[in-house]
LOBA-430083 format. One record per residue: chain; x, y, z of N, C-alpha, C, O in turn. Coordinates in Angstrom, 2 decimals, padded with zeros to 5 digits, m for minus. Last residue first. Layout:
N
+------+---------+---------+---------+---------+---------+---------+---------+---------+---------+---------+---------+---------+
! unit !     nc1 !     nc2 !     nc3 !    cac1 !    cac2 !    cac3 !     cc1 !     cc2 !     cc3 !     oc1 !     oc2 !     oc3 !
+------+---------+---------+---------+---------+---------+---------+---------+---------+---------+---------+---------+---------+
!    A !       X !       Y !       Z !       X !       Y !       Z !       X !       Y !       Z !       X !       Y !       Z !
...
+------+---------+---------+---------+---------+---------+---------+---------+---------+---------+---------+---------+---------+
***
This chain:
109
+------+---------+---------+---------+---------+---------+---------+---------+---------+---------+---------+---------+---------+
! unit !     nc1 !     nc2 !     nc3 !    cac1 !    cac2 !    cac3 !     cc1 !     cc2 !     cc3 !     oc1 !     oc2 !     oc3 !
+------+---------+---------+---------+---------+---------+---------+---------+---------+---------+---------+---------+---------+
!    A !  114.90 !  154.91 !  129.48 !  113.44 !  153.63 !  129.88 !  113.79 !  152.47 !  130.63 !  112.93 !  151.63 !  130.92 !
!    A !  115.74 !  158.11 !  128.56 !  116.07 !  157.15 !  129.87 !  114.70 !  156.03 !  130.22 !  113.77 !  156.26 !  130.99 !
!    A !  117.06 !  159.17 !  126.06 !  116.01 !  159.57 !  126.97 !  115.88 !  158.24 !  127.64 !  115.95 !  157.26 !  126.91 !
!    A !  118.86 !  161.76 !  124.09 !  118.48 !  160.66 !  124.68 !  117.52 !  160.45 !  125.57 !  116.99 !  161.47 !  126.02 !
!    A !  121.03 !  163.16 !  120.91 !  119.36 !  163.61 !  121.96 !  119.16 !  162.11 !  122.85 !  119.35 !  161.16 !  122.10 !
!    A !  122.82 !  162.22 !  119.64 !  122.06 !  163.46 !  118.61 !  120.53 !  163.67 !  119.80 !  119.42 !  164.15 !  119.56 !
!    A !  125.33 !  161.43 !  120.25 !  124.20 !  160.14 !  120.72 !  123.29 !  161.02 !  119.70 !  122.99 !  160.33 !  118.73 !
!    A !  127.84 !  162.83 !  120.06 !  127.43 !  161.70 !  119.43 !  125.74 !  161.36 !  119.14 !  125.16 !  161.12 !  118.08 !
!    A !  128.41 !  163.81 !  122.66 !  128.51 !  164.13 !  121.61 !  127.46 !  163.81 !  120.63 !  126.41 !  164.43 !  120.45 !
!    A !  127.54 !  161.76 !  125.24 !  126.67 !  163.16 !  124.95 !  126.72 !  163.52 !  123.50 !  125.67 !  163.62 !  122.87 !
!    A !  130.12 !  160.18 !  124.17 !  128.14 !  159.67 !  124.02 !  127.04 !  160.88 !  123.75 !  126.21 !  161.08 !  122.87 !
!    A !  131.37 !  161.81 !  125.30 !  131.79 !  161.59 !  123.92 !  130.62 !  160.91 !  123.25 !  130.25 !  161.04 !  122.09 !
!    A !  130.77 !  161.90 !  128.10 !  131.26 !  163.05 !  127.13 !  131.47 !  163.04 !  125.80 !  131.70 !  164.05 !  125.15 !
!    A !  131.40 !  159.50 !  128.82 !  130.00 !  160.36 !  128.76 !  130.19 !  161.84 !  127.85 !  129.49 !  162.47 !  127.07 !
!    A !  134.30 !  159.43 !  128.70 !  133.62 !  158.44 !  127.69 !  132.28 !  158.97 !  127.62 !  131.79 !  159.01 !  126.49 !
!    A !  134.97 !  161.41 !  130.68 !  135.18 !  161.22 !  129.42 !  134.44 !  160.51 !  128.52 !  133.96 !  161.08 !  127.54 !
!    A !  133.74 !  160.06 !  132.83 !  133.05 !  161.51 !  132.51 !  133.61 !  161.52 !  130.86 !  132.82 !  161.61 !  129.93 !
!    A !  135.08 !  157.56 !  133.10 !  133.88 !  157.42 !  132.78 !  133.20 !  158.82 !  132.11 !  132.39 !  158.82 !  131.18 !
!    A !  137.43 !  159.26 !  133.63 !  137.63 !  158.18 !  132.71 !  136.60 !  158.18 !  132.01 !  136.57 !  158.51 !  130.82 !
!    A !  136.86 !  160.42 !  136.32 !  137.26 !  161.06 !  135.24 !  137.24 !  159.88 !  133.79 !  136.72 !  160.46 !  132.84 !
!    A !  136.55 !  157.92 !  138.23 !  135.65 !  158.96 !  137.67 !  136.03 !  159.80 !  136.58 !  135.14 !  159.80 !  135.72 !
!    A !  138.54 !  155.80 !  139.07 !  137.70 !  155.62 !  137.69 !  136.76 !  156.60 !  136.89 !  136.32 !  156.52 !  135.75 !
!    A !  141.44 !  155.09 !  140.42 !  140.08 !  156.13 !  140.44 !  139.62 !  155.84 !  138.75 !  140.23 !  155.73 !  137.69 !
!    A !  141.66 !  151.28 !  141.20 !  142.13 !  152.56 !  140.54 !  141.06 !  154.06 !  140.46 !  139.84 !  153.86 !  140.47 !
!    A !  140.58 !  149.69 !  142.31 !  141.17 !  150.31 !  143.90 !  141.68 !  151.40 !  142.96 !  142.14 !  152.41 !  143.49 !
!    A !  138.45 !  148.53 !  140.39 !  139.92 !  147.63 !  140.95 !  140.84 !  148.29 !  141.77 !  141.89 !  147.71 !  142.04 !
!    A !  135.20 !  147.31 !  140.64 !  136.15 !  148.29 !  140.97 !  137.70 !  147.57 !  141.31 !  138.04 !  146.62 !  142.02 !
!    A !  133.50 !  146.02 !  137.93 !  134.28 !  145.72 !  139.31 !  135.42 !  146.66 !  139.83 !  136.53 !  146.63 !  139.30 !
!    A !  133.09 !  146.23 !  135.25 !  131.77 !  146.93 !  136.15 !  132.82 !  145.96 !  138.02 !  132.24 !  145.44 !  138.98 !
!    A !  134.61 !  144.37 !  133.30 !  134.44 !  146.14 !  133.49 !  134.12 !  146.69 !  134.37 !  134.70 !  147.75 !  134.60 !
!    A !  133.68 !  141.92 !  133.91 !  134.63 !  142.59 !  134.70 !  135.27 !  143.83 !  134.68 !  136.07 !  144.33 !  135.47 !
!    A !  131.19 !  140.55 !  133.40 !  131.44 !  142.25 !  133.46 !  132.74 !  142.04 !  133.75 !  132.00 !  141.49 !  134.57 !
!    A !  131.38 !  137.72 !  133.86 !  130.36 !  138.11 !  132.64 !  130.48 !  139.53 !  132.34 !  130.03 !  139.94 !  131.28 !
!    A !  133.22 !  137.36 !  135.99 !  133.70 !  136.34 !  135.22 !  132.90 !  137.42 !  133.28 !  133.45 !  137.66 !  132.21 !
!    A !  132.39 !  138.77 !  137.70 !  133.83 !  138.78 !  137.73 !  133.83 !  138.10 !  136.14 !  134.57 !  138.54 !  135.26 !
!    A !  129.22 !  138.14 !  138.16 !  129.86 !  138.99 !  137.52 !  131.61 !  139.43 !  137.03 !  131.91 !  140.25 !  136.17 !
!    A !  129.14 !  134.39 !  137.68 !  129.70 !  135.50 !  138.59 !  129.91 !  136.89 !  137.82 !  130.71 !  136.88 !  136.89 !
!    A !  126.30 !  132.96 !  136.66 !  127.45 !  133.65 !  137.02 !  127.91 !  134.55 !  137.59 !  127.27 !  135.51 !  138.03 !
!    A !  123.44 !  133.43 !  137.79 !  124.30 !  132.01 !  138.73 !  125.47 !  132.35 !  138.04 !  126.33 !  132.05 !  138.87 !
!    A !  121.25 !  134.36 !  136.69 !  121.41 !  133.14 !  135.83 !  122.64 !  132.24 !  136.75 !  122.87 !  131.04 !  136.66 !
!    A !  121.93 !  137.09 !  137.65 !  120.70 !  136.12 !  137.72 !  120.85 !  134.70 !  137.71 !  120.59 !  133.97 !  138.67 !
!    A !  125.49 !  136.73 !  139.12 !  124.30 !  137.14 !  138.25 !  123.08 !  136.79 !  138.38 !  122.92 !  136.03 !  139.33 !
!    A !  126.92 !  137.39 !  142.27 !  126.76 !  136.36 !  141.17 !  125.04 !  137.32 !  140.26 !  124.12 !  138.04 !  140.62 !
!    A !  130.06 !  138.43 !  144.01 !  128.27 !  139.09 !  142.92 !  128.03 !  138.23 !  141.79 !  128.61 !  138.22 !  140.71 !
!    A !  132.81 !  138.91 !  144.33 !  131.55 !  137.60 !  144.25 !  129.72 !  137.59 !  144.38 !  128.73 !  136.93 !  144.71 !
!    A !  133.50 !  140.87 !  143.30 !  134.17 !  139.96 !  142.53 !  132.94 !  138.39 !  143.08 !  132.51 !  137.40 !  142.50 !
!    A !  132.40 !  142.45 !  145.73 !  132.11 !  142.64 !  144.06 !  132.44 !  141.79 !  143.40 !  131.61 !  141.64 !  142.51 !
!    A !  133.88 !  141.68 !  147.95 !  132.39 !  141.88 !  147.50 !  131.96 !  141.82 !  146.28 !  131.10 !  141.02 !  145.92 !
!    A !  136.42 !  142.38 !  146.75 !  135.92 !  141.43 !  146.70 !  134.67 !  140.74 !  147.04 !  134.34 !  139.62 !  146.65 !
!    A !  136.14 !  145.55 !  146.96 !  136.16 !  144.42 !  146.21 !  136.37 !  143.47 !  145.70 !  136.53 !  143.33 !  144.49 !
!    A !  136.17 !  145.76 !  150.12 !  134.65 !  145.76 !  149.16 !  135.12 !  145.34 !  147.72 !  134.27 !  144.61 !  147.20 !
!    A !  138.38 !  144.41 !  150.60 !  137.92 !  143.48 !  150.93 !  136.13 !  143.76 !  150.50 !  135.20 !  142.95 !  150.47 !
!    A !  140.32 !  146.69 !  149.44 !  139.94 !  145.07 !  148.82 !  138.99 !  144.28 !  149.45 !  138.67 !  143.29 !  148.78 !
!    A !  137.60 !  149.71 !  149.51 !  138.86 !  148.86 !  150.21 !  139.49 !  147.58 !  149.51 !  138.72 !  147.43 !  148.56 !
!    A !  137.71 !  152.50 !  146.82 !  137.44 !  151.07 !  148.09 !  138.03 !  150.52 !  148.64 !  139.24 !  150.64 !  148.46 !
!    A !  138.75 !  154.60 !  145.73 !  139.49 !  153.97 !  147.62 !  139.06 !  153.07 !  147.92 !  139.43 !  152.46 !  148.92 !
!    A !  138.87 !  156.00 !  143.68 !  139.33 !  154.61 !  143.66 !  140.42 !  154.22 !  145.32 !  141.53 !  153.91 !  145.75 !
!    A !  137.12 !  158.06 !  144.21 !  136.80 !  156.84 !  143.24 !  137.62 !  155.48 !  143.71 !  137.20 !  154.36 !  143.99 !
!    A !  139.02 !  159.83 !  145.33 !  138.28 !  159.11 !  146.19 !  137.40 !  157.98 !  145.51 !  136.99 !  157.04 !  146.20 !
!    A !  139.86 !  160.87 !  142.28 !  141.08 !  160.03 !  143.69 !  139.83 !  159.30 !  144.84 !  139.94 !  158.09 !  145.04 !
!    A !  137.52 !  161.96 !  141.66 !  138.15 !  161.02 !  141.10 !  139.69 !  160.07 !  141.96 !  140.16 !  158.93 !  142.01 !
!    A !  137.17 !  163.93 !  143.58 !  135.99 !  163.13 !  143.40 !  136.89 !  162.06 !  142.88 !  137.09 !  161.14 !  143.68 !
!    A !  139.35 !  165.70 !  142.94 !  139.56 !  164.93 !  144.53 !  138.24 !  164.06 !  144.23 !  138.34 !  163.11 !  145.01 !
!    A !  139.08 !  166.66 !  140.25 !  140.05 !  165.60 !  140.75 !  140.01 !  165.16 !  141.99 !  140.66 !  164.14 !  142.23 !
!    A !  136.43 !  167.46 !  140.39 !  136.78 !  166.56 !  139.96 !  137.93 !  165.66 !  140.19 !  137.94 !  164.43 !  140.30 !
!    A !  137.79 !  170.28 !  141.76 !  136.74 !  169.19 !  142.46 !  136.61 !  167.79 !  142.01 !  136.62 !  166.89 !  142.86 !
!    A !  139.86 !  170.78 !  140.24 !  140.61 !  170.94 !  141.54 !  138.75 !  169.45 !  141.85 !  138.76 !  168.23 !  142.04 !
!    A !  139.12 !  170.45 !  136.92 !  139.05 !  171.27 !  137.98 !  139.21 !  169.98 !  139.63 !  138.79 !  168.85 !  139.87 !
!    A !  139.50 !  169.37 !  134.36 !  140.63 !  169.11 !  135.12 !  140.14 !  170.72 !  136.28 !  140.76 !  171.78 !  136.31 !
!    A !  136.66 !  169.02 !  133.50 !  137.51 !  167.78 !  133.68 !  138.88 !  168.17 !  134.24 !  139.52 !  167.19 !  134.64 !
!    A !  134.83 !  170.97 !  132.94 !  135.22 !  170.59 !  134.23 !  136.05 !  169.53 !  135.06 !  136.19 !  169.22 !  136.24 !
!    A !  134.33 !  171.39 !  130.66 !  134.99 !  172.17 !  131.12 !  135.18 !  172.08 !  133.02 !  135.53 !  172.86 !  133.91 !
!    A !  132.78 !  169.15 !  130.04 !  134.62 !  169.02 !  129.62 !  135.32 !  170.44 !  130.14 !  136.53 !  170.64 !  130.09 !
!    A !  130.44 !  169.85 !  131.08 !  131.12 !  168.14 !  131.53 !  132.55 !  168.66 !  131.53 !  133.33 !  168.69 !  132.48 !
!    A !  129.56 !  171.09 !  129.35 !  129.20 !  171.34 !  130.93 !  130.74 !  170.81 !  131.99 !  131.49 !  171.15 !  132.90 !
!    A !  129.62 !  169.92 !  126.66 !  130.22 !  171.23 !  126.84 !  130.72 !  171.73 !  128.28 !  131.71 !  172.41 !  128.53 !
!    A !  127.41 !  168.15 !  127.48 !  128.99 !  167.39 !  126.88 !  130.24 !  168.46 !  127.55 !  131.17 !  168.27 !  128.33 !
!    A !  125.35 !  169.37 !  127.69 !  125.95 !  168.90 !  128.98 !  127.18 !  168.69 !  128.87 !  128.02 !  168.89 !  129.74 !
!    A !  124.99 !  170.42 !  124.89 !  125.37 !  171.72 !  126.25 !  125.94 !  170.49 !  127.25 !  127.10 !  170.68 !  127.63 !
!    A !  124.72 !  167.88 !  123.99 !  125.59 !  168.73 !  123.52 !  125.96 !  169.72 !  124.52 !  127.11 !  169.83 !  124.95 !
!    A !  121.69 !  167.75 !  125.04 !  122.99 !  166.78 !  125.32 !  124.47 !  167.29 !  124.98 !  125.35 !  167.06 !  125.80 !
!    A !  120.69 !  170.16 !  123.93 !  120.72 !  169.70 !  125.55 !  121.69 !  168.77 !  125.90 !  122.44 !  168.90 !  126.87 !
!    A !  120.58 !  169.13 !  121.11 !  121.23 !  170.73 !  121.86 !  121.62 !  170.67 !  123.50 !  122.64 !  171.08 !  124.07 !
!    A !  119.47 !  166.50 !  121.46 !  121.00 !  166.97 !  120.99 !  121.05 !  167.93 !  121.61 !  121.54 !  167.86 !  122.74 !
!    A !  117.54 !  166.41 !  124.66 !  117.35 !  166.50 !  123.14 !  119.20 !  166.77 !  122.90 !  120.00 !  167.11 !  123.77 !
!    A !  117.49 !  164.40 !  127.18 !  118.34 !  165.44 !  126.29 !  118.12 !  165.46 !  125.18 !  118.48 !  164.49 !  124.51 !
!    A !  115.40 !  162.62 !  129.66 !  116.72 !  162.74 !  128.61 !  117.19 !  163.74 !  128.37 !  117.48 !  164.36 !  129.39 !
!    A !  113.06 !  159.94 !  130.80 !  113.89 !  161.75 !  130.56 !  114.62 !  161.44 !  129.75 !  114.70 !  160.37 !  129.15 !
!    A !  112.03 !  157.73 !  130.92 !  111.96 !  158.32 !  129.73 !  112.40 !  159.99 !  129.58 !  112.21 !  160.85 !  128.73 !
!    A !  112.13 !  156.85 !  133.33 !  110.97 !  157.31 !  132.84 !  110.94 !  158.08 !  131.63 !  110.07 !  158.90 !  131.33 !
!    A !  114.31 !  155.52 !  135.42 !  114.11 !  155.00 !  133.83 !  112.79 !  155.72 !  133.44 !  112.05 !  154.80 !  133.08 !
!    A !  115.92 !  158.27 !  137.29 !  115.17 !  156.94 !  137.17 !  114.78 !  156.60 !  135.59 !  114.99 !  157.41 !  134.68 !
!    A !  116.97 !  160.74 !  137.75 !  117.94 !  159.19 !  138.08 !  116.99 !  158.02 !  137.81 !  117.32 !  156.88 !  138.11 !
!    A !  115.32 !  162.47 !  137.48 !  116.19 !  162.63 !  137.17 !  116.82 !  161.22 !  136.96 !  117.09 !  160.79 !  135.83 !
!    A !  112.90 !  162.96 !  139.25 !  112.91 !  161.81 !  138.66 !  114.17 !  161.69 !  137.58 !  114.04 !  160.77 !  136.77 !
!    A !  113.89 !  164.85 !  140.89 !  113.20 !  163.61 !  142.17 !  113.01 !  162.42 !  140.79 !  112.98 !  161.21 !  141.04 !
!    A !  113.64 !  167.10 !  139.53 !  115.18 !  166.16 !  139.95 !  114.90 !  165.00 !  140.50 !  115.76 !  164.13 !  140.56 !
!    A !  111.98 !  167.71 !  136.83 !  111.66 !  167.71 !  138.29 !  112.97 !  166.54 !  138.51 !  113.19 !  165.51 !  137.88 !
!    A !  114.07 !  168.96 !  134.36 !  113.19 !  168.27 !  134.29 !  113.00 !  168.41 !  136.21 !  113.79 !  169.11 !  136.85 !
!    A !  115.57 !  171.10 !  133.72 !  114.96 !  170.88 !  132.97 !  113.84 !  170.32 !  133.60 !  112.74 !  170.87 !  133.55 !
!    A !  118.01 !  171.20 !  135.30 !  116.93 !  171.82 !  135.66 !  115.52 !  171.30 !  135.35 !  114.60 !  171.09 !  136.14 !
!    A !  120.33 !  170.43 !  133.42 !  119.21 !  169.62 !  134.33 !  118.36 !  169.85 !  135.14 !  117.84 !  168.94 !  135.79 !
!    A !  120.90 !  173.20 !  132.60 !  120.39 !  172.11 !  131.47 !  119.69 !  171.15 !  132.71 !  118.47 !  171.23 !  132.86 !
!    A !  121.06 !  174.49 !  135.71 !  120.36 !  174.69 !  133.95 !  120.07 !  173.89 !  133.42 !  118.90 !  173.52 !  133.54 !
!    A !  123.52 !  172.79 !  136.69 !  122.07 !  172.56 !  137.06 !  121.28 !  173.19 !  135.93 !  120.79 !  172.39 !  135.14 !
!    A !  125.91 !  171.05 !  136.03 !  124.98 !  171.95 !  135.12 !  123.89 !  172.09 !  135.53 !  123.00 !  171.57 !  134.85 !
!    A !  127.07 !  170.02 !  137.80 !  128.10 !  170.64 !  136.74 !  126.89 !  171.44 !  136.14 !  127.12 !  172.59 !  135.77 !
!    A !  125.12 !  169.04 !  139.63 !  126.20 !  169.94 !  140.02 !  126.48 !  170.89 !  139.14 !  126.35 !  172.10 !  139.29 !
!    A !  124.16 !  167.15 !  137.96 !  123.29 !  168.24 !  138.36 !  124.09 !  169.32 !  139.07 !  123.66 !  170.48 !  139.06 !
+------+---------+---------+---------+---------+---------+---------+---------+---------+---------+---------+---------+---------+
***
């Protein structure tokens, strides 16, 4: 909502972040993609993305012992989804960036 308030204007922000079925038609998802990549090597992104990867070890290892519903350990069933002290934000904006492409419109349940 930073990078593009316009396109995320769109909708009331208070439900922006929740599963109610918002989204992006293509054109809309496409503009964000557009939003997104022209902001991947600005000065703000990069200090967002260095502070990505400060947890401490001892928050993750919080994380490493996050057990699942079912009684596994997420370490063991994600270990994508565990921070490893590397910055991770730019990475993720990329890969959103390539979904935005792609996806042809989305919407959040």
């Amino acid at each position: 909502m930073r990078v593009a308030p316009d396109i995320c204007s769109r909708f009331d922000t208070k439900y922006w972040f929740s599963n109610a079925g918002y989204g992006l038609d293509d054109a809309g998802a496409v503009a964000l993609a557009d939003a997104l990549e022209k902001q991947i090597d600005s000065d703000a992104l990069k200090v967002e993305d260095a502070l990505s990867g400060q947890e401490s070890a001892a928050d993750r290892e919080v994380f490493r012992r996050l057990k699942m519903t079912g009684g596994g350990l997420l370490a063991f069933v994600m270990p994508e989804f565990l921070p490893d002290g590397k910055p991770w934000l730019i990475g993720r904006v990329r890969k959103f960036i390539v979904f935005l492409r792609d996806c042809g419109g989305f919407a959040i349940w």
